[in-house]
Every structure is written in C-alpha cells, then in structure tokens.
N, C-alpha and C positions, 0 to 999 in steps of 0.2 A: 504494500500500500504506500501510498506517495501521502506528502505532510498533511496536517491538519490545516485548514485554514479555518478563522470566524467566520458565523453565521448568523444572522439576525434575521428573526422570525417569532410570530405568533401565534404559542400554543393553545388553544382552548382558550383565548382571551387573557395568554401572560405570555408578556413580550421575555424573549429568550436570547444570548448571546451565547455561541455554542463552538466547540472546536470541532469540525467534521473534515475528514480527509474531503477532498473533490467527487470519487468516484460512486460516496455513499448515499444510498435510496434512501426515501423518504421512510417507507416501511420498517428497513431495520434503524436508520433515526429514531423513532419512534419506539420500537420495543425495545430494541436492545439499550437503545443509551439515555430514555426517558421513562423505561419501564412502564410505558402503554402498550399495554398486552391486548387492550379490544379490538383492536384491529389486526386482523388476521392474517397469515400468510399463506397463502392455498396453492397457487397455480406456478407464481414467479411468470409469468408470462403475457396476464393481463389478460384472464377470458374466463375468470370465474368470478369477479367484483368483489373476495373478501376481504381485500383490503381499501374498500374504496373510503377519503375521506372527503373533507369539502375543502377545496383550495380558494380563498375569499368567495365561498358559499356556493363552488360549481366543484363535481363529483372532478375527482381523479384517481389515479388505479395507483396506488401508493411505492407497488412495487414496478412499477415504471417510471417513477419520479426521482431524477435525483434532489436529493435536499437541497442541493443549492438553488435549485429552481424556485424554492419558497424563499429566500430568502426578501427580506421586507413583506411576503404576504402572510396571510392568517390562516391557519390550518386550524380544521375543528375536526376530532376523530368521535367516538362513538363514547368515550368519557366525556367530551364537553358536551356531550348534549344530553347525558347523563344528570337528573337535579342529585342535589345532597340528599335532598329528603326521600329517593326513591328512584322510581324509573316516571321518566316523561309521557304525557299521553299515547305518543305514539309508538315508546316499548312497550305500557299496557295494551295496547291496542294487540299486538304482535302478541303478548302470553296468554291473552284472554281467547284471541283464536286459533288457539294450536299452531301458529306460524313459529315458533322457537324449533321446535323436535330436537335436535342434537346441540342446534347456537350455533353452530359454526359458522353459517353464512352471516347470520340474522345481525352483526354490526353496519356490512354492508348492503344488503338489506334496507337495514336502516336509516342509515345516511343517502342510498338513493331516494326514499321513500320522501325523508325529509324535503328532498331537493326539490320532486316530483309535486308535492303539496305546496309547496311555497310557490311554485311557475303554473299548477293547473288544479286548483281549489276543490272542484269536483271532477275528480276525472275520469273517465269513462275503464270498463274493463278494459278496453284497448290500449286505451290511456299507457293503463296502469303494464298490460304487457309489455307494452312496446319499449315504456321508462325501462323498467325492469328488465330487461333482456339480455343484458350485459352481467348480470347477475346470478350463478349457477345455485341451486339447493341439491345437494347428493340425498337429502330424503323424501325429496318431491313433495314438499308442503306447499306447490301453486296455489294450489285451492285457499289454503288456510292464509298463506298469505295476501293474495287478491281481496280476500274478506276482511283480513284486518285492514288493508292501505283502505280500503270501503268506510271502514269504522274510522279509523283512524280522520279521515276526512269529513266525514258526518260529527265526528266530536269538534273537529275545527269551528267548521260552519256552525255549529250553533253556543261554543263557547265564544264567537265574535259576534253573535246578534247580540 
C-alpha cells in the first residue's frame, strides 16, 4: 500500500479528518477503520447493493467508491439513519413485514428505500421494482419487502398531513 494521505469528510453528520492510503474504498473506510459494521460487504463488484450508502443523499455502491471521492461530501450509512431511541419508521416498517429474514441485505435495502421515498412519495409497485433492482435479497423477501416500502410510504404521507 502506498502513504496515507488526509481526508475530510462527513460521517453521519460528524465532520471527520482521517488518514487513508489513496487506493482505499469507501466500504472498508467504513468498517474497518470506523467500525461501521451496517453496511455490508456482499459482492465487491457492485451488483448486489449491500453496501449501498447515500453520498450527499444519492445511493452509491460503497464498494466501488474510493474514499477519496467523498472527500468534502457527506456520507450517511445505515447507523445515521438509525435514531438513538430505536429503529426509524422505515426499519419498522421492514421488521413488521417480514422484509428483514436473514438482514443481510436489508441496510441496503434501506438506504435505497430511503432514497426512493424522498424523490417519489407514493410510488407505485413499479416504482418500487425498478428503484430496487440494483439491490439482490439471497432469501427472496420481494414480496415482504414491496409491502413494507408500501407501509413505509403510507406512514410518511400521513405523518406529514
């Protein structure tokens, strides 16, 4: 590995100055030298979305990011949107309709989910495929999940009336 250079970035809404060699992903930035374990490592290849975070609040596949790319932006993983006091509407949404089964996908998942709600309020089962698509489940919870991102958006809409 060749030197470290500083890095300036924000995690979860705390700005960070970090020593990262040049070559190093966003992914293992993240677990290994921030010990954010929610994000996952699946594919290394970029075709299963369990590592996807939001890079200033637009999906990216963590393990195709080098960290320097964030450097000056905000990265939010599946702990900042995580509250203290529990999980957010939209990881209840996801436990309440059997969309969890194993977890392993379900941070990114999640973070797409968020993304998806935020750009299209109600959005149709297609919608919701098509967001998702990028995103693999090895236990085939489609079903369960389509229903939560359903819930999940029906809780939005009517905690903003």
């Amino acid at each position: 590995m060749s030197g470290r250079a500083s890095i300036r970035l924000t995690i979860n809404g705390t700005a960070m100055e970090l020593g990262c060699p040049p070559e190093r992903i966003l992914l293992d930035l993240l677990r290994e030298d921030l010990n954010l374990t929610g994000t996952k490592r699946g594919c290394d290849l970029g075709t299963c979305g369990c590592c996807t975070v939001l890079l200033d609040g637009r999906p990216v596949l963590s393990c195709l990011t080098l960290a320097r790319l964030a450097i000056g932006h905000d990265v939010t993983t599946i702990e900042g949107v995580t509250p203290a006091t529990g999980l957010s509407p939209l990881q209840k949404a996801f436990v309440e309709h059997g969309a969890t089964q194993c977890g392993f996908c379900t941070p990114g998942f999640i973070m797409m989910t968020r993304e998806l709600l935020d750009r299209i309020p109600d959005p149709s089962d297609d919608d919701i495929r098509h967001y998702l698509s990028g995103n693999l489940c090895r236990c085939a919870a489609y079903p369960e999940i389509i229903n939560a991102v359903r819930a999940a958006a029906r809780d939005r809409a009517t905690t903003k009336a």
